[in-house]
N, CA, C and O atoms as a GROMACS GRO file, in nm:
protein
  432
    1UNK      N    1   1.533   0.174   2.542
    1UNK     CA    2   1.412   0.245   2.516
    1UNK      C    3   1.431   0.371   2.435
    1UNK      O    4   1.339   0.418   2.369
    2UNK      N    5   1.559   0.431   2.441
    2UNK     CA    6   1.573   0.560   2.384
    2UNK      C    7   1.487   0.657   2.455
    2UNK      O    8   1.432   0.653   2.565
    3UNK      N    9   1.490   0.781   2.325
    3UNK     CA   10   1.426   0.914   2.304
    3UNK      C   11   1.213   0.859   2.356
    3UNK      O   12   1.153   0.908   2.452
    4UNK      N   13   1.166   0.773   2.277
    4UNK     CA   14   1.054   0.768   2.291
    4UNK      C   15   1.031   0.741   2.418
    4UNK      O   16   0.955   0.820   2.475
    5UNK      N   17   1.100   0.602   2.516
    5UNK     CA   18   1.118   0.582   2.613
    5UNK      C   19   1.091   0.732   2.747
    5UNK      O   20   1.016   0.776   2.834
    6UNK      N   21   1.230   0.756   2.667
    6UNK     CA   22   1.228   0.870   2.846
    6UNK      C   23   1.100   1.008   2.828
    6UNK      O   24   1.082   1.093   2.914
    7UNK      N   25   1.015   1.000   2.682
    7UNK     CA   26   0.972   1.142   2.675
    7UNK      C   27   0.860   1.072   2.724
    7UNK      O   28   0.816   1.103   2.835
    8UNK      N   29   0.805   0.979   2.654
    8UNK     CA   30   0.672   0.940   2.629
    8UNK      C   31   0.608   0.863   2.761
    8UNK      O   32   0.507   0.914   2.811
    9UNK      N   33   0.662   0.745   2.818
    9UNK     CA   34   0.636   0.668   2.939
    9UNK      C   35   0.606   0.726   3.012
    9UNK      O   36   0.486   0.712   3.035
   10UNK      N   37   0.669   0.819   3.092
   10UNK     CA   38   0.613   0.870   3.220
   10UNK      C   39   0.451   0.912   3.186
   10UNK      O   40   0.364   0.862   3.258
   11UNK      N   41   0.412   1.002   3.075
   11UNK     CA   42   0.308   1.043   3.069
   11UNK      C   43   0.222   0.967   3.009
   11UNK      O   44   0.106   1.001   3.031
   12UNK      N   45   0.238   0.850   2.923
   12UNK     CA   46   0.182   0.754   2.852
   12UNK      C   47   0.125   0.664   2.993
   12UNK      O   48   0.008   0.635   3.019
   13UNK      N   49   0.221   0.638   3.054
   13UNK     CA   50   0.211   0.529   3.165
   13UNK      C   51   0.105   0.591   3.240
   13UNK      O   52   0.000   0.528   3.246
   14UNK      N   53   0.110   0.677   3.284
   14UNK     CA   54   0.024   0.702   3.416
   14UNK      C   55  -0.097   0.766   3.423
   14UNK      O   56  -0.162   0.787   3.526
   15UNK      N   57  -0.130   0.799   3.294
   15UNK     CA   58  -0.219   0.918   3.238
   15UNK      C   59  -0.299   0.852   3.127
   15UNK      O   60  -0.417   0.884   3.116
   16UNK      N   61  -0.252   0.771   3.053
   16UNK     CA   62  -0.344   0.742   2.952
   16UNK      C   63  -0.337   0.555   2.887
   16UNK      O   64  -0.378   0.496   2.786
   17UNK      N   65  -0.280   0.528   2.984
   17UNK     CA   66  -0.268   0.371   2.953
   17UNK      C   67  -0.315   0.324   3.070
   17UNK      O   68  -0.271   0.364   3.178
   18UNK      N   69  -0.408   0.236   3.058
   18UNK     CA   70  -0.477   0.118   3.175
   18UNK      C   71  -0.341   0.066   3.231
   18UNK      O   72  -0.229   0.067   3.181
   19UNK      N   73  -0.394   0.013   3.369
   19UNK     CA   74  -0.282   0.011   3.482
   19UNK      C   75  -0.261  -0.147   3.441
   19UNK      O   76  -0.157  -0.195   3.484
   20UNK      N   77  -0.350  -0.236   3.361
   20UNK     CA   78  -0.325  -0.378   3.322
   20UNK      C   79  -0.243  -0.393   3.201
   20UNK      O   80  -0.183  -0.492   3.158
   21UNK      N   81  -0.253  -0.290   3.161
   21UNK     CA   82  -0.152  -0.288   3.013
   21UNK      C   83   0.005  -0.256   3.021
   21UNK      O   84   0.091  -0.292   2.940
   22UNK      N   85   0.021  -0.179   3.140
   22UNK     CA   86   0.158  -0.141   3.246
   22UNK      C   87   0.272  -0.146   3.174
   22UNK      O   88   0.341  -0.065   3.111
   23UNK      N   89   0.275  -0.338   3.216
   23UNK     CA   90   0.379  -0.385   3.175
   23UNK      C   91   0.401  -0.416   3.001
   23UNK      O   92   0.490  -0.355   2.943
   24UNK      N   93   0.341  -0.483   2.948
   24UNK     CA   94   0.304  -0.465   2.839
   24UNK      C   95   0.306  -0.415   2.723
   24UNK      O   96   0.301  -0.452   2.606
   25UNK      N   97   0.320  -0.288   2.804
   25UNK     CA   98   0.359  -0.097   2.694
   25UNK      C   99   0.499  -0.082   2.736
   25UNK      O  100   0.580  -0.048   2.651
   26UNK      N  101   0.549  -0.110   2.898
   26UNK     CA  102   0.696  -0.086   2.906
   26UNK      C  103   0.800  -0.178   2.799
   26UNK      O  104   0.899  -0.146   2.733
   27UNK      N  105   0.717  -0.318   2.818
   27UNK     CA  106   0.798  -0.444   2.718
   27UNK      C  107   0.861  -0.397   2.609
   27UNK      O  108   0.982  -0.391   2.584
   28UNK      N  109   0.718  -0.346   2.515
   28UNK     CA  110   0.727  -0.322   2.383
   28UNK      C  111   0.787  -0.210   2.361
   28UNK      O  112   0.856  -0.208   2.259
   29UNK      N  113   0.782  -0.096   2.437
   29UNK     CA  114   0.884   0.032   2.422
   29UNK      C  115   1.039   0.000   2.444
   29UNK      O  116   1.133   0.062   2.395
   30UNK      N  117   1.045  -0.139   2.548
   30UNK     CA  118   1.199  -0.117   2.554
   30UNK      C  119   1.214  -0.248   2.448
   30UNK      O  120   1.330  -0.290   2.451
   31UNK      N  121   1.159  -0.297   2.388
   31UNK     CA  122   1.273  -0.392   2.324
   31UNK      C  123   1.205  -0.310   2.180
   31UNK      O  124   1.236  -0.367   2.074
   32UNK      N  125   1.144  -0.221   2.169
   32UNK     CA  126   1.168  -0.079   2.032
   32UNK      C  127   1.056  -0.181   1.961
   32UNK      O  128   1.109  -0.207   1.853
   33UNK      N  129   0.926  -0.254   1.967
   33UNK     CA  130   0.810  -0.272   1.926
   33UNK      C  131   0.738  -0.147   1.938
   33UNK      O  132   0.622  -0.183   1.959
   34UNK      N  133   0.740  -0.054   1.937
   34UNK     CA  134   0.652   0.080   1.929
   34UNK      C  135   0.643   0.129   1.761
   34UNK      O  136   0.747   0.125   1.695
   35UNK      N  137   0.535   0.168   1.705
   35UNK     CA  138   0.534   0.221   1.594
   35UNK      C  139   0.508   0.314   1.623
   35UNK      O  140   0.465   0.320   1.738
   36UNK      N  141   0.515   0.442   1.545
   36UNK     CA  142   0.483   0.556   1.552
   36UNK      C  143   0.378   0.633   1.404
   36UNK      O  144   0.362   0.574   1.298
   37UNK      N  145   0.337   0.732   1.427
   37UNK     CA  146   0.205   0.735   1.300
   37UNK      C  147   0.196   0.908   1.294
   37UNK      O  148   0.154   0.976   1.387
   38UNK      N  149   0.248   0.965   1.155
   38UNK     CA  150   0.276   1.104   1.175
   38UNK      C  151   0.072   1.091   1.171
   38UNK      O  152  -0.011   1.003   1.147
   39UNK      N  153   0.070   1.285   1.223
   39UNK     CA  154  -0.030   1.301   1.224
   39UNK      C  155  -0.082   1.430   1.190
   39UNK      O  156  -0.133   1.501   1.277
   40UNK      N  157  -0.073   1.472   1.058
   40UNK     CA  158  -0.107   1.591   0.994
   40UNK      C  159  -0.219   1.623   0.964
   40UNK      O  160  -0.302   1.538   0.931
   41UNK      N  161  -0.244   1.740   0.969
   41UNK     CA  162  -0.360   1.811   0.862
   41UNK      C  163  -0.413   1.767   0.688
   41UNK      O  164  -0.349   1.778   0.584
   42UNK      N  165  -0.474   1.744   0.699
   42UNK     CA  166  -0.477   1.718   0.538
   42UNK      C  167  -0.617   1.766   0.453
   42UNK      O  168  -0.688   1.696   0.382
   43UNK      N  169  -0.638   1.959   0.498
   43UNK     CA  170  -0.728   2.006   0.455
   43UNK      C  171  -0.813   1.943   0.320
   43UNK      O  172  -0.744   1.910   0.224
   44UNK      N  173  -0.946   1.927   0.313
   44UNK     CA  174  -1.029   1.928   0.191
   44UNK      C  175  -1.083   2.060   0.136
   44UNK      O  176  -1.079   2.170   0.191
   45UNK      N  177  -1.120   2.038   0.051
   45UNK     CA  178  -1.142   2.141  -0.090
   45UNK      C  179  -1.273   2.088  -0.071
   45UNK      O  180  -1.310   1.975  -0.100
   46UNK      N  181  -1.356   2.206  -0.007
   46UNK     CA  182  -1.546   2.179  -0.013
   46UNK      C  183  -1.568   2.232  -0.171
   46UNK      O  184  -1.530   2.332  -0.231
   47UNK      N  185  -1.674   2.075  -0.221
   47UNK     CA  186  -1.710   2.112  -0.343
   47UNK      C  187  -1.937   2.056  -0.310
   47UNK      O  188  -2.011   1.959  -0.328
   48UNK      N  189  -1.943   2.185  -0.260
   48UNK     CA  190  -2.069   2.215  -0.247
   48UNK      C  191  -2.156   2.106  -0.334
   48UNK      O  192  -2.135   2.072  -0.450
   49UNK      N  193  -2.271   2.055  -0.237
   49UNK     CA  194  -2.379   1.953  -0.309
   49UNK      C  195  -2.493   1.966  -0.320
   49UNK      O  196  -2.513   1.867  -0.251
   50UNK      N  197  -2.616   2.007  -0.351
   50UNK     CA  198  -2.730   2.023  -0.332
   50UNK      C  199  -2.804   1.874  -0.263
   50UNK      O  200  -2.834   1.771  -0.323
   51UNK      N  201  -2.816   1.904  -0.137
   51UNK     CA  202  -2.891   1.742  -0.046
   51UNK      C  203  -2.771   1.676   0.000
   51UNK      O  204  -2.791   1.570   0.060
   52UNK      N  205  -2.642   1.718  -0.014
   52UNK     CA  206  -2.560   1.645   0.103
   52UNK      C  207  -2.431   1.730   0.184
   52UNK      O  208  -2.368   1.824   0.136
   53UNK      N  209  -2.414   1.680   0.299
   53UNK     CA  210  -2.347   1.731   0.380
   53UNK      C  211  -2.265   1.659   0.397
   53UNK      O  212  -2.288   1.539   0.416
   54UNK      N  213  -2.125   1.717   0.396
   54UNK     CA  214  -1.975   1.609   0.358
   54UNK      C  215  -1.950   1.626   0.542
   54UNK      O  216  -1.945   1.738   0.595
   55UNK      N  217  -1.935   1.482   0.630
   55UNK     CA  218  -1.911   1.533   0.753
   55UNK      C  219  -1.758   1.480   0.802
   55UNK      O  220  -1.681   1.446   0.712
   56UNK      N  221  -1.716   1.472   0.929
   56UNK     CA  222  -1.589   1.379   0.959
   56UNK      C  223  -1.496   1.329   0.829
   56UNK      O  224  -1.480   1.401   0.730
   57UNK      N  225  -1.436   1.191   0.842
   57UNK     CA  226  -1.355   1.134   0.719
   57UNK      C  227  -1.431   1.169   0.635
   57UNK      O  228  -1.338   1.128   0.566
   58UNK      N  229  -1.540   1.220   0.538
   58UNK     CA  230  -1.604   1.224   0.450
   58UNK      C  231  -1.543   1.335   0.374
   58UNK      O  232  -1.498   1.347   0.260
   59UNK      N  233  -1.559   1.428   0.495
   59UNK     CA  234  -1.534   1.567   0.405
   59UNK      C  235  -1.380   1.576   0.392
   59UNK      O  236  -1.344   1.602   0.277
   60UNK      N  237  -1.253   1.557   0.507
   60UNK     CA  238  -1.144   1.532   0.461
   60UNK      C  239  -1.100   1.388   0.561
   60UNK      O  240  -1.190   1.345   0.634
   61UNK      N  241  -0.973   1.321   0.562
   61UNK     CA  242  -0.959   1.224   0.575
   61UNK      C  243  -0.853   1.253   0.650
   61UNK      O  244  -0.769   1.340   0.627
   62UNK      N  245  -0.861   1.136   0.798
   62UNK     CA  246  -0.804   1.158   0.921
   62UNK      C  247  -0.743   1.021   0.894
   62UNK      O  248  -0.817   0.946   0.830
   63UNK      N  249  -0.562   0.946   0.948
   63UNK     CA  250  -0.579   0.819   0.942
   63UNK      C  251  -0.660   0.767   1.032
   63UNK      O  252  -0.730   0.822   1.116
   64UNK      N  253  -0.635   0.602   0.994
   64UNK     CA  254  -0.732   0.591   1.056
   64UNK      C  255  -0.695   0.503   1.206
   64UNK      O  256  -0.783   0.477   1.289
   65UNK      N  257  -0.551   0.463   1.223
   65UNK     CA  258  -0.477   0.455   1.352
   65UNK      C  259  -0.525   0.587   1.432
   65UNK      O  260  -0.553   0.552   1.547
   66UNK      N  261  -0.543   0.709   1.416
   66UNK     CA  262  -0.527   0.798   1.486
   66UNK      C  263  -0.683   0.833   1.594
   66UNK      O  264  -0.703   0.904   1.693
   67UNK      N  265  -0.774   0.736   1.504
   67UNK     CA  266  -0.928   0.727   1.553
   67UNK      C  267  -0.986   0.881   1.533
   67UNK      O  268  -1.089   0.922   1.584
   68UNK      N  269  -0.901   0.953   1.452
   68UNK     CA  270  -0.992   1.073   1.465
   68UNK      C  271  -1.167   1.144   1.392
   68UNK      O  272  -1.250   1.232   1.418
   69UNK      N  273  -1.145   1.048   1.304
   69UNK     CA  274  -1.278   1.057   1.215
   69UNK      C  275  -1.416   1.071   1.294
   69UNK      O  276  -1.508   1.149   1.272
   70UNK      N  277  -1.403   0.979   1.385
   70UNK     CA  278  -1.523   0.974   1.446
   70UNK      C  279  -1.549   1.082   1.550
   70UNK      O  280  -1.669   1.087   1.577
   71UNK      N  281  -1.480   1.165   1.612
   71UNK     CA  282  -1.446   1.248   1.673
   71UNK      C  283  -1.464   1.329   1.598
   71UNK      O  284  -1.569   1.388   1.624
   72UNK      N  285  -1.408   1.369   1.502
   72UNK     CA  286  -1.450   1.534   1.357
   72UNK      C  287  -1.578   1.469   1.306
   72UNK      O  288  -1.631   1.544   1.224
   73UNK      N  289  -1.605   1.423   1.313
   73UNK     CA  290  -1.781   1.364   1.264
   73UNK      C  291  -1.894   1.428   1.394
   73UNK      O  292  -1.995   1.494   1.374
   74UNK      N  293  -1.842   1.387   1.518
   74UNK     CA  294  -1.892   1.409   1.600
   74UNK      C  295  -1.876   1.591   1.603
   74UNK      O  296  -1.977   1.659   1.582
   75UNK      N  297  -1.763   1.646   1.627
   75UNK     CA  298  -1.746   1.803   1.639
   75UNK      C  299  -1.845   1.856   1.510
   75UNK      O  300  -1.918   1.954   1.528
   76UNK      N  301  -1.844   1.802   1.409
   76UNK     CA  302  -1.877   1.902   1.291
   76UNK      C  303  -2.042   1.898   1.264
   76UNK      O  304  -2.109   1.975   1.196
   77UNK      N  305  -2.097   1.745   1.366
   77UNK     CA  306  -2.275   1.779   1.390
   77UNK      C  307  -2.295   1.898   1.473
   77UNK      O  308  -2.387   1.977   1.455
   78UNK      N  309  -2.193   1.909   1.578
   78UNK     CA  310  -2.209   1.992   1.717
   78UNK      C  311  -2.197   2.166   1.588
   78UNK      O  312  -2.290   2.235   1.544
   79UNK      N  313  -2.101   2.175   1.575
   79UNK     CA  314  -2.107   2.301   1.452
   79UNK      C  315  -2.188   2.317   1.420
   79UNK      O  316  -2.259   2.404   1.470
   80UNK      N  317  -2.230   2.237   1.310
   80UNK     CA  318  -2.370   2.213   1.184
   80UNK      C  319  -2.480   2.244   1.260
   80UNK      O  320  -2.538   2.349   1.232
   81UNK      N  321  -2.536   2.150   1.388
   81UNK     CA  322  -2.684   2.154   1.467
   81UNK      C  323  -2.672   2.323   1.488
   81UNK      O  324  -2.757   2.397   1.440
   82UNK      N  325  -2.546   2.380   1.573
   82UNK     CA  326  -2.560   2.517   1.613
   82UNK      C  327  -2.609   2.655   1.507
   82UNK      O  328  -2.693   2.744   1.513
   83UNK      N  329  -2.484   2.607   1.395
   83UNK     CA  330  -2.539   2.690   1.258
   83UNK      C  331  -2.660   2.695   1.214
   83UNK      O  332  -2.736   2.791   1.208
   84UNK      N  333  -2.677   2.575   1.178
   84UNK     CA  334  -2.821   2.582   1.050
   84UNK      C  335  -2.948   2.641   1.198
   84UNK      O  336  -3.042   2.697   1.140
   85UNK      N  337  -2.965   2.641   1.308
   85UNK     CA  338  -3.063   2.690   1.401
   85UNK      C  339  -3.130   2.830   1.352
   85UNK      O  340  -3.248   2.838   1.387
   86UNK      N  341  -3.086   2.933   1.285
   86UNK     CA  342  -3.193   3.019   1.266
   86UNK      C  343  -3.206   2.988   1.107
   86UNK      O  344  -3.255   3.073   1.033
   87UNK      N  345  -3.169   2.885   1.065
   87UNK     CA  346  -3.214   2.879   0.900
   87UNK      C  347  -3.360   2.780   0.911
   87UNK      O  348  -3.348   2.659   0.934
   88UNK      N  349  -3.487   2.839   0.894
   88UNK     CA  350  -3.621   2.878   0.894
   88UNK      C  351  -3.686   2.732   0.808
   88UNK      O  352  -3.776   2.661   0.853
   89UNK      N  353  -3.609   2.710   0.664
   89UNK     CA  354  -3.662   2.604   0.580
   89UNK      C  355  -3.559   2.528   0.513
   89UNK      O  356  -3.533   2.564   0.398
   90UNK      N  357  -3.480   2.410   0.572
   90UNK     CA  358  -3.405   2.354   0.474
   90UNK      C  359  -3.400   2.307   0.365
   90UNK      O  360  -3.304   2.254   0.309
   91UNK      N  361  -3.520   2.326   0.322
   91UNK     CA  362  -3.555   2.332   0.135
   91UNK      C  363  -3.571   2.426   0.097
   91UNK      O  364  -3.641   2.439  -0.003
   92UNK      N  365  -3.517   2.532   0.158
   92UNK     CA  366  -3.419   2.664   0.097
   92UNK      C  367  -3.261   2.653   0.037
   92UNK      O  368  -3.157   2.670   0.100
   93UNK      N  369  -3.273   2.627  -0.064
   93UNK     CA  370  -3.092   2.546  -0.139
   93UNK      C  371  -3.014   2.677  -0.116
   93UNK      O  372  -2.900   2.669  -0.069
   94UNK      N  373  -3.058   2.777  -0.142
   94UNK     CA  374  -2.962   2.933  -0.159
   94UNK      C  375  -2.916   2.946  -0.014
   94UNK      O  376  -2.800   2.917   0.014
   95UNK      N  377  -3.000   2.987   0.078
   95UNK     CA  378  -2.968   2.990   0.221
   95UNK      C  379  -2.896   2.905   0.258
   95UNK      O  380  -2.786   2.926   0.309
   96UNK      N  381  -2.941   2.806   0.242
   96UNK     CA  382  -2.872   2.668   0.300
   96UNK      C  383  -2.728   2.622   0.254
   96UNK      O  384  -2.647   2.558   0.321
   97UNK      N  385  -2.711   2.676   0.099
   97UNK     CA  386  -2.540   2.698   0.055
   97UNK      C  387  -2.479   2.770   0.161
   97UNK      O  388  -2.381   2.732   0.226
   98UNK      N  389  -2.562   2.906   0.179
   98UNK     CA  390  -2.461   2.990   0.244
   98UNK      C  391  -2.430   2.925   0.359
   98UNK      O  392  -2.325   2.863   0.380
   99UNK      N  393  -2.508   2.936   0.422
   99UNK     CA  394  -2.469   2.776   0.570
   99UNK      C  395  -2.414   2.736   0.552
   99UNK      O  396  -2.308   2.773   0.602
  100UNK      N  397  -2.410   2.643   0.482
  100UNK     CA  398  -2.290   2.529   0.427
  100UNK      C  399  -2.162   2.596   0.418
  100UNK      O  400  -2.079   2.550   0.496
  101UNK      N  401  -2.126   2.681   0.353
  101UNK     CA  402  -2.025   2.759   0.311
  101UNK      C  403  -1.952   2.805   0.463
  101UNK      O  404  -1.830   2.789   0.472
  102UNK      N  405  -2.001   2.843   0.541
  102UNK     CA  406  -1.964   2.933   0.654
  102UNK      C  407  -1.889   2.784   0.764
  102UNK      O  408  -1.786   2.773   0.832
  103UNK      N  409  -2.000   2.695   0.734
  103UNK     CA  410  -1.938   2.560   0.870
  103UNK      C  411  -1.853   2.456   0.768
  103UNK      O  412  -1.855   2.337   0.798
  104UNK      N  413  -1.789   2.493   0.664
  104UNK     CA  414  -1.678   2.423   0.595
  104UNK      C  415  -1.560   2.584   0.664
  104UNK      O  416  -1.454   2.567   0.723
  105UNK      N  417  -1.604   2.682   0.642
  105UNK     CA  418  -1.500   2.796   0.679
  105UNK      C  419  -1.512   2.750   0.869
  105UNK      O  420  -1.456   2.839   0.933
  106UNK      N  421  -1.541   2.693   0.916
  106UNK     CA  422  -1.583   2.708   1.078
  106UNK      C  423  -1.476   2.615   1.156
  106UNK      O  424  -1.394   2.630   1.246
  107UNK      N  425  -1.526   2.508   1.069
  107UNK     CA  426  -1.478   2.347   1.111
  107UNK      C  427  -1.361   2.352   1.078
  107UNK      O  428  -1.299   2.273   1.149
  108UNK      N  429  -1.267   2.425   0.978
  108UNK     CA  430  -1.124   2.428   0.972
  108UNK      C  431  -1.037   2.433   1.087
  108UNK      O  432  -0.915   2.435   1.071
   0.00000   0.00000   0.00000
């Protein structure tokens, strides 16, 4: 099993893997079927739109083994709904840049 074996199992096993999958996950860790998937940052460069809002994978790109997209899609409505709340008319483009501007600086 190695290094992944002794770090990962105990806490993989008991904490975040179904108790039917058990054996299954021990198999494949010890005969070294485990892949592994780096998992970096990979900031985007907001290039402001008049009528759209870049959200989750859209605005920068999560893989997609890692399932995180849908999750930063989800966080960055929760942002967005809170922000834009005292902005009065969203067919205000000037205001509404600045908004924009502040929950691309937020969501980082």
């Amino acid at each position: 099993g190695g290094i992944l074996f002794t770090v990962l199992t105990p806490h993989l096993l008991y904490y975040q893997i179904p108790s039917q999958l058990h054996d299954a996950f021990l198999s494949a860790v010890n005969k070294g079927n485990v892949k592994m998937m780096p998992n970096r940052s990979m900031p985007a460069n907001p290039q402001p739109t008049p009528g759209a809002v870049l959200l989750g994978d859209a605005f920068n790109m999560r893989h997609p083994l890692t399932g995180g997209g849908m999750t930063v899609a989800l966080s960055d409505t929760a942002v967005l709904v809170n922000l834009l709340k005292p902005l009065r008319d969203l067919s205000d483009a000037s205001s509404l840049c600045k908004y924009l501007e502040s929950f691309y600086t937020l969501r980082k």
